[in-house]
C-alpha positions, 0 to 999 in steps of 0.5 A: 833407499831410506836408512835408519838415521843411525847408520849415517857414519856408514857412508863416510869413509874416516881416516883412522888414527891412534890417539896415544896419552899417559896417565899421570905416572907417565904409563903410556895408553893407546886407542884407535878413533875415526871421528877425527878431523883438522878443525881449523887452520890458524890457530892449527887446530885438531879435533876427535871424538872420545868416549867419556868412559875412556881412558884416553879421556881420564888422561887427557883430562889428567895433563891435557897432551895427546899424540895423533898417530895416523894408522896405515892399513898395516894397523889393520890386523891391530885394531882389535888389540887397541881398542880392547878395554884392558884395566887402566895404566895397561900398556897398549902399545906393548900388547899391540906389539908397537913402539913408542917413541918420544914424542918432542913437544909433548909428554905422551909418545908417539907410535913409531910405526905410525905414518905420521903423527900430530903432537897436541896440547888440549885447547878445548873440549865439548860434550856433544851426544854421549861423547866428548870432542876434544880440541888440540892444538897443534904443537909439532908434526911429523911424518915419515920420509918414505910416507910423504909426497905432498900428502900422504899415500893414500893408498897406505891409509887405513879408513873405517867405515863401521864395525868390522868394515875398513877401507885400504887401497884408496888412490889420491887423484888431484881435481881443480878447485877455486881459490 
């Protein structure tokens, strides 16, 4: 069965993330994304993709630090109220009924609720298409306690796969590879 090219990011299941910034007067902003991925290893680097037209790209523009909040699937029911477009310096962590928290070694907060996170200081950014991707450098990471197990349960992680359609409940299963 041929697609409309479009249609290509419906057959990857994405790992969503909340990507959280601060304006200049140190308002916390927070958005969902699902172009995301780790770009390379050494240096340890990070990558997604943003709308120019966001706020997230406004702030990271302004003092170049992002926090990567990984989303459970208890996120699931708060994407809605993350991705609404409220007026600039809106505190979205607030209306998603979130706490933030300080993050160590970067000045925008990371979600406390979040399954783990990945503090980032922007290394470079490119246009490609009608978005940005942003590269960060990693400077901290954490994850929470209950969370971690060599990798993080997979089955707690919320996946996109478009609009409306979320993936929760993958199983984590190892398989041989080369060196």
């Amino acid at each position: 069965m041929e697609l409309e090219v479009n249609t290509f990011p419906k057959l990857l299941v994405r790992p969503v993330v909340v990507i959280t910034t601060i304006s200049e007067k140190g308002i916390p902003n927070a958005a969902p994304f699902s172009l995301n991925t780790p770009v390379s290893f050494e240096p340890p680097l990070y990558g997604f993709s943003c709308n120019p037209a966001h706020d997230t790209w406004k702030n990271i523009q302004e003092n170049g630090e992002f926090v990567v909040n990984v989303a459970g699937k208890d996120f699931g029911d708060l994407m809605h109220v993350l991705e609404t477009d409220y007026p600039y310096e809106d505190n979205e962590i607030e209306h998603a009924g979130l706490t933030a928290e300080k993050a160590k070694m970067v000045k925008p907060p990371r979600i406390k609720e979040a399954k783990a996170w990945i503090e980032c200081k922007q290394e470079k950014s490119i246009e490609l298409g009608n978005h940005i991707w942003i590269v960060g450098r990693v400077m901290a990471v954490g994850v929470q306690e209950e969370s971690w197990n060599d990798v993080i349960a997979a089955q707690d992680l919320l996946g996109h796969i478009a609009g409306p359609t979320f993936a929760v409940d993958m199983k984590a299963v190892n398989y041989k590879r080369a060196k």
